[in-house]
C-alpha positions as CSV (number, residue, x, y, z in Angstrom):
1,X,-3.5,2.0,-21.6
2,X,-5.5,3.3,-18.7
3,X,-3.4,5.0,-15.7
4,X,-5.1,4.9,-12.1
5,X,-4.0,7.0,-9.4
6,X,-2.8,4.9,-6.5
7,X,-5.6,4.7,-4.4
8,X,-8.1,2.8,-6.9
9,X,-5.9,-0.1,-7.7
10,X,-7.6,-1.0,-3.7
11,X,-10.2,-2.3,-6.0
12,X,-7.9,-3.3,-9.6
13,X,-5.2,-5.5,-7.1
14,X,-8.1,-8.5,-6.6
15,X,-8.9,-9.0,-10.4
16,X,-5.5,-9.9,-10.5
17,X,-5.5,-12.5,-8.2
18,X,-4.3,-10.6,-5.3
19,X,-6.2,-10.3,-1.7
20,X,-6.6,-7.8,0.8
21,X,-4.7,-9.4,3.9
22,X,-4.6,-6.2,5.8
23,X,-5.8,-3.0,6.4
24,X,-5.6,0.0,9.1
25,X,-5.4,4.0,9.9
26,X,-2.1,4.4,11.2
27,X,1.7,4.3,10.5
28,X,2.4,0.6,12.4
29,X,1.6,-2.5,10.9
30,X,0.2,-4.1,14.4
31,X,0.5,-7.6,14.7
32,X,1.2,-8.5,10.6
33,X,4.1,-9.1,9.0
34,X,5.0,-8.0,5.6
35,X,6.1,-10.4,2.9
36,X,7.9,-9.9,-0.3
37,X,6.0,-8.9,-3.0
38,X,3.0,-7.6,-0.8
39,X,1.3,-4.5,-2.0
40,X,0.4,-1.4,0.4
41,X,-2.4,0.9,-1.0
42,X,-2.8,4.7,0.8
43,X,-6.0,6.1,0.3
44,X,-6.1,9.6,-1.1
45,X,-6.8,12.3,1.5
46,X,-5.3,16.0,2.5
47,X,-1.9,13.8,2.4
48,X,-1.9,13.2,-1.8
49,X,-5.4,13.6,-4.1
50,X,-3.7,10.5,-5.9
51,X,-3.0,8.4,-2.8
52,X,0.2,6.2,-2.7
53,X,1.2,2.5,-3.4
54,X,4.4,0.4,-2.8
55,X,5.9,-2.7,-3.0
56,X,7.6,-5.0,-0.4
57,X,11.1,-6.6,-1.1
58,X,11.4,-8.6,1.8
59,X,13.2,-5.8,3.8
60,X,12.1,-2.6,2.8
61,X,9.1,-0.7,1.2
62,X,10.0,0.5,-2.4
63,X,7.2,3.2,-4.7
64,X,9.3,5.3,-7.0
65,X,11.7,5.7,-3.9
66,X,12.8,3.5,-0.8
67,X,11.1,4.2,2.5
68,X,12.0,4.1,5.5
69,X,8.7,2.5,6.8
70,X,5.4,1.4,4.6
71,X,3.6,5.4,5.0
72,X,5.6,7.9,3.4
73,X,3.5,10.5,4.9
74,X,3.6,12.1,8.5
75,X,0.4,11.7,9.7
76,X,-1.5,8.3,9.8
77,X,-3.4,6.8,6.6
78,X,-5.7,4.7,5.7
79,X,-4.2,2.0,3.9
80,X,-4.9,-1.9,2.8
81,X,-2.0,-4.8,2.0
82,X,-2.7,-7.1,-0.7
83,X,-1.0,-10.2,-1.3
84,X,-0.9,-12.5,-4.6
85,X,-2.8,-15.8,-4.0
């Protein structure tokens, strides 16, 4: 089993049929709406060397805790939203 930090499954989410629906620098999600199951990729930066991931339920963002909004972080990030097509 190989483990990935967070930020390279940007480019592991499309060989399993997912696309990139969405990307950005920031902490809003201008204009786009979530749906369940989409999946938010952080890059890495001075915020995490492994970056961060999480899925959508429908209502919230969950990783390995529930957020209160997609970023975790303080600062904006760059980030990209994958769907399953």
């Amino acid at each position: 089993m190989i483990i990935l930090p967070a930020w390279a499954y940007r480019d592991a989410l499309p060989f399993y049929g997912y696309k990139e629906v969405a990307s950005g620098n920031g902490n809003q999600l201008i204009g786009f709406r979530p749906r369940k199951g989409d999946i938010v990729v952080i890059e890495n930066g001075e915020h995490s060397i492994w970056g961060h991931i999480a899925i959508y339920t429908g209502t919230s963002w969950i990783s390995d805790f529930k957020q209160k909004t997609m970023n975790p972080y303080r600062k904006p990030v760059p980030y990209k939203i994958f769907r399953h097509v």
